[in-house]
C-alpha positions as CSV (number, residue, x, y, z in Angstrom):
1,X,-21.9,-1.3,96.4
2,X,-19.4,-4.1,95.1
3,X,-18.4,-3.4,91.5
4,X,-18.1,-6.5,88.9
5,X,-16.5,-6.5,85.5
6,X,-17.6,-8.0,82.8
7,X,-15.8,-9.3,79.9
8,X,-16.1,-7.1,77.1
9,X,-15.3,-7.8,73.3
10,X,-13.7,-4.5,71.6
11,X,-12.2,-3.2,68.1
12,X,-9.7,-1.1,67.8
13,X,-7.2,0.5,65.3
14,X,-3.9,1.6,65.0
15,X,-3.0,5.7,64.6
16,X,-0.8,4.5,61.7
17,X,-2.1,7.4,59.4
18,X,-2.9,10.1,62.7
19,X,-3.0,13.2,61.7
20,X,-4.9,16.8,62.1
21,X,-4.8,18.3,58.9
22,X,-7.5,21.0,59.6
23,X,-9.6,22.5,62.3
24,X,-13.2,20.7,62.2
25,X,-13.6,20.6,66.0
26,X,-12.0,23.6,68.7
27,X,-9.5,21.2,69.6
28,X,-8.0,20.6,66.1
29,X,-4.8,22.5,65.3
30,X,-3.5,22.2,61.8
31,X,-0.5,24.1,63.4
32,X,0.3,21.9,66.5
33,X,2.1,18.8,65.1
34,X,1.2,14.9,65.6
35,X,3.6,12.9,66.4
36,X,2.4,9.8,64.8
37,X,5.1,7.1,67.0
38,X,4.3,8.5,70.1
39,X,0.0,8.0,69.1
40,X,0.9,4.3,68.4
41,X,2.7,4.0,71.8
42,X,-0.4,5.5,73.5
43,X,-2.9,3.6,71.5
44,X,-0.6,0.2,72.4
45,X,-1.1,1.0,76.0
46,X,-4.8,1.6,76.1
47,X,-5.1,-1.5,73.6
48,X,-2.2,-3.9,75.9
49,X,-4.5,-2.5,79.6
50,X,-7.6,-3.5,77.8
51,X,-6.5,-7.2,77.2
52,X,-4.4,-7.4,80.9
53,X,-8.3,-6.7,82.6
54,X,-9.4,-9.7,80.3
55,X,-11.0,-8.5,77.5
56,X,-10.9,-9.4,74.0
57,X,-9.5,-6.6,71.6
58,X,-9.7,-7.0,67.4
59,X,-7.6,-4.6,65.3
60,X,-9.2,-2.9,62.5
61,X,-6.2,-2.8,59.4
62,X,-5.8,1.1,59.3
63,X,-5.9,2.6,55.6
64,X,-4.2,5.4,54.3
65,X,-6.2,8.5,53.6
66,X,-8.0,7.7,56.7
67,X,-5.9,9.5,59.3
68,X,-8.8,9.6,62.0
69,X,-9.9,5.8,61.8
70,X,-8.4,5.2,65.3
71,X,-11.8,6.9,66.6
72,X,-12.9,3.0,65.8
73,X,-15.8,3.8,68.0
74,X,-17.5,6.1,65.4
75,X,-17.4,3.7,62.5
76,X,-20.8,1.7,63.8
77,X,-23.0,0.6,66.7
78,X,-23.2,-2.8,67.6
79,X,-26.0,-4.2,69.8
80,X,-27.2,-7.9,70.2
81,X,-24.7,-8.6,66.8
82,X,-26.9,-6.3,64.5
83,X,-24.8,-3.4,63.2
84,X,-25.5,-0.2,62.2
85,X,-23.3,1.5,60.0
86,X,-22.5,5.2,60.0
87,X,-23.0,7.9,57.7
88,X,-19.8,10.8,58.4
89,X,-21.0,14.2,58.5
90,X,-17.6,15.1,57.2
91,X,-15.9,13.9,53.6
92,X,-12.9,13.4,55.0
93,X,-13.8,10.5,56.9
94,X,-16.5,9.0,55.0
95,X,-13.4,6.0,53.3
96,X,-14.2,4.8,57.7
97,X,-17.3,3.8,57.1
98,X,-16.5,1.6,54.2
99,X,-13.7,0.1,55.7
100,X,-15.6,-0.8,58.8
101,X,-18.3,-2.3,56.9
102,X,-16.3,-4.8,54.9
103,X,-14.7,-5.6,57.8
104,X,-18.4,-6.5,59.4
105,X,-19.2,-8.6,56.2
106,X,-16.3,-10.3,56.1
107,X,-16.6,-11.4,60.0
108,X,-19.8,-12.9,59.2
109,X,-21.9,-10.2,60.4
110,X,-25.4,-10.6,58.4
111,X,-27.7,-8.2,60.4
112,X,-25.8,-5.0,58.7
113,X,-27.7,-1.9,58.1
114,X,-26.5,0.8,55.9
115,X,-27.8,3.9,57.2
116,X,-30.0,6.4,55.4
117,X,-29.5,9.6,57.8
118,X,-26.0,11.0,59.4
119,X,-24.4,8.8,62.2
120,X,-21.4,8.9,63.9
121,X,-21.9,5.0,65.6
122,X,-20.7,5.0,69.3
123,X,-19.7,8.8,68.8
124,X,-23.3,9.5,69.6
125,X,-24.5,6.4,70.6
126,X,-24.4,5.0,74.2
127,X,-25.9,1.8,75.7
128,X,-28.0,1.3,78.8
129,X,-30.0,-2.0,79.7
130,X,-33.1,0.7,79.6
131,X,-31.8,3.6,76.7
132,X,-30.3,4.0,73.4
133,X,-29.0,7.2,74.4
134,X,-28.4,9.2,71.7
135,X,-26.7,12.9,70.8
136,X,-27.8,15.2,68.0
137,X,-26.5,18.7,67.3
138,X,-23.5,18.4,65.7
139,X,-22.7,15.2,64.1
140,X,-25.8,13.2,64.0
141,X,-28.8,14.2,62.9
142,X,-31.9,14.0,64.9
143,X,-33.7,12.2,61.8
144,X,-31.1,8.8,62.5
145,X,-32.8,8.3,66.4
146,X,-35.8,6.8,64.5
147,X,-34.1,4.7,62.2
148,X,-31.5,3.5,65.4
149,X,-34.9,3.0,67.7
150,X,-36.5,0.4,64.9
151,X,-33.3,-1.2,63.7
152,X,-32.3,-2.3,67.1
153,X,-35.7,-2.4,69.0
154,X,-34.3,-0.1,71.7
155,X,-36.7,3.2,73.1
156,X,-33.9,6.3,72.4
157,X,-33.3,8.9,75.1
158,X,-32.5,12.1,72.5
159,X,-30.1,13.9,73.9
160,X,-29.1,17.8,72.4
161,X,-25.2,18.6,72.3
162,X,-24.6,22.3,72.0
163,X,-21.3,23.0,73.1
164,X,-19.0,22.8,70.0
165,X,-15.9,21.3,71.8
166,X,-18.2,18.5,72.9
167,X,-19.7,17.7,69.4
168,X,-20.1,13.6,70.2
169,X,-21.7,12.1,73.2
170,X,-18.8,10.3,74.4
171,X,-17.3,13.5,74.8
172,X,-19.9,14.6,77.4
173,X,-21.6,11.7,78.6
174,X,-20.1,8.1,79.6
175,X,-22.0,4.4,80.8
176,X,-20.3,3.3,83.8
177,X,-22.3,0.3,84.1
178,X,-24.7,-0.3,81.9
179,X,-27.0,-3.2,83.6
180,X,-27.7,-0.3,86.5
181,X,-28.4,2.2,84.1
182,X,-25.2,3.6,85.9
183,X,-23.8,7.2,83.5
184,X,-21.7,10.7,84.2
185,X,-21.7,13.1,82.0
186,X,-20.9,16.7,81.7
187,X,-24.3,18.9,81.8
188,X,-22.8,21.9,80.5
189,X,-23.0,20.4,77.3
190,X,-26.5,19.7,76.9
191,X,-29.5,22.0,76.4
192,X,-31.7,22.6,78.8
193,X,-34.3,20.1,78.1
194,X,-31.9,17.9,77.9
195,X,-30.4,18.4,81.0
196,X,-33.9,18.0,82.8
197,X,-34.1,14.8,80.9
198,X,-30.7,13.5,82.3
199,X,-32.1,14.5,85.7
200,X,-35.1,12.4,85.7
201,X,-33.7,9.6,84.0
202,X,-30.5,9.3,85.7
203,X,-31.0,10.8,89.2
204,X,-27.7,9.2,90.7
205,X,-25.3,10.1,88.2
206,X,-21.8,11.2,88.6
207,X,-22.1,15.1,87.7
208,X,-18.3,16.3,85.7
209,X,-17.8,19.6,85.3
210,X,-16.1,21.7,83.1
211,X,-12.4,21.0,83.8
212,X,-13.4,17.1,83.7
213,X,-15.1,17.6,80.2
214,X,-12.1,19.4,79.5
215,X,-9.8,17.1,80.4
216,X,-12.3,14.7,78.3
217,X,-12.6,12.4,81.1
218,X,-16.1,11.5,80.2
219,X,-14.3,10.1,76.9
220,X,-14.3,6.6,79.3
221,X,-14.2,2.9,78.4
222,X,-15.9,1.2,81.6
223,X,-16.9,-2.6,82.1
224,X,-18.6,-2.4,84.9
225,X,-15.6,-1.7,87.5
226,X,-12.7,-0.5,85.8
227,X,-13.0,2.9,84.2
228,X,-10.0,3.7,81.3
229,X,-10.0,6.9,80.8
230,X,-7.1,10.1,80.1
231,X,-4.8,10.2,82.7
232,X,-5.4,14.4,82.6
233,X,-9.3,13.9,83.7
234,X,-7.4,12.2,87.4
235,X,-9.3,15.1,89.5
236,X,-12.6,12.8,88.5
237,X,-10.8,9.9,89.8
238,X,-12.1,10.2,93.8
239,X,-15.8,10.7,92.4
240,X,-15.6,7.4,90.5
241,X,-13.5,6.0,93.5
242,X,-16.8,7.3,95.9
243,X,-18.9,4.8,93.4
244,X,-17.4,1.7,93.7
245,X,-15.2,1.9,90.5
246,X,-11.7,1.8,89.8
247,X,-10.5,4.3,87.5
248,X,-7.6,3.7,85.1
249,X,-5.7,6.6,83.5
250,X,-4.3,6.5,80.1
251,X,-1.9,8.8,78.6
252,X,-3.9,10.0,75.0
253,X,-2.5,13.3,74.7
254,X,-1.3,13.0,71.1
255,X,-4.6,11.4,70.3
256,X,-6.5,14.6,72.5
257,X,-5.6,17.3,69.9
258,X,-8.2,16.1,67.3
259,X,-10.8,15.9,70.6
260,X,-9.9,12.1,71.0
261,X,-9.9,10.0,74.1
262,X,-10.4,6.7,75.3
263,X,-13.6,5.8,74.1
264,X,-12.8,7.3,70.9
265,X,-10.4,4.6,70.1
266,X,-12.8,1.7,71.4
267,X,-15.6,0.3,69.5
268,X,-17.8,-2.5,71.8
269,X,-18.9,-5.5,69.7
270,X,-22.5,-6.5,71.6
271,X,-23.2,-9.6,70.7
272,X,-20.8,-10.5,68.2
273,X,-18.1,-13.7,68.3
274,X,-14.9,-13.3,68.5
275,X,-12.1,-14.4,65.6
């Protein structure tokens, strides 16, 4: 089928700060160094491809003592320009969720919800014209799908992670196009009942396996055609290509050893004007 992109409005920000200081996730290693340059040169080129296919990116001022705010995507959810805020499982990253939240208020953003339960925004949170589809097990806790579901008047598809290297959704699980109801994901990293709700839901959906997932090439930024993802995921390239999309590979390895990828960095702004 022919593919169509569509304009997309993002936010972004700089690896200024990058940096793995301990192992929270398997693919943290205090011991491997960041190099902090090379992240920004990466981040530039995911950030620069994004604005050549047309869409509009904003930058999010990084902060110091914040070195994992260039995972932008897990600071909020933004649907029909209400936000949700997130509540970080972690301590060290709870300074993102302020910062992203005075950056909503001072954008004008008036339909703001502070969250009551644990939420990682777009870490677990992925957006079909038909689902809020949403991950628990490791990050966000199954208590937030309720408050999600009402706040944004969307039915949630709950979705168990329980594969420790895959402890967000957009690690597993990506929207290709999200009018079709169009997704891959990785079902080695879902229960079972989970997986037999993936099944049924999504019947046509492009099936990664393990050395996609490990390659975190469902960690994907599509709009519709072109699919951005880590240049080390290209043996999922021909089954996107089989679809009708055009896949894009970005080099993110500095930004891959705290479990980071494309999506990681990219927050979507549904809804929301642009400044």
């Amino acid at each position: 089928m022919p593919r169509h992109a569509t304009t997309r409005h993002y936010l972004m920000c700089r690896p200024t700060y990058f940096e793995v200081t301990e192992a929270r996730t398997p693919w943290m290693d205090p011991d491997e160094p960041v190099n902090a340059a090379v992240a920004c040169r990466q981040w530039e080129q995911l950030r620069d491809r994004l604005r050549a296919l047309g869409h509009t990116v904003e930058e999010l001022p990084p902060r110091p003592g914040a070195p994992e705010m260039v995972f932008a995507a897990n600071g909020a959810t933004v649907i029909d320009g209400r936000v949700l805020g997130a509540r970080f499982t972690h301590r060290e990253r709870v300074l993102e969720a302020a910062v992203h939240r005075e950056w909503f208020l001072s954008h004008g953003v008036t339909a703001y919800r502070e969250p009551e339960h644990l939420n990682e925004g777009e870490g677990d949170y992925a957006i079909t014209s038909s689902w809020l589809l949403a991950g628990h097990g490791f990050r966000t806790d199954l208590s937030s799908h309720a408050e999600a579901q009402e706040f944004f008047d969307r039915p949630v598809l709950a979705l168990e992670l329980v594969d420790p290297r895959y402890y967000h959704l957009d690690t597993a699980l990506a929207v290709l196009d999200p009018a079709a109801d169009e997704i891959m994901y990785y079902p080695g990293a879902f229960s079972e009942a989970s997986r037999a709700v993936l099944r049924h839901r999504f019947p046509d959906a492009v099936l990664a396996d393990s050395a996609h997932a490990e390659a975190l090439g469902l960690n994907a930024v599509s709009d519709g055609w072109h699919v951005l993802l880590p240049e080390a995921a290209h043996k999922l390239f021909p089954a996107l290509r089989a679809r009708g999309f055009e896949p894009i590979g970005i080099d993110l390895s500095e930004l891959a050893k705290s479990g980071g990828g494309a999506k990681c960095c990219v927050q979507e702004l549904r809804g929301l004007a642009s400044h």
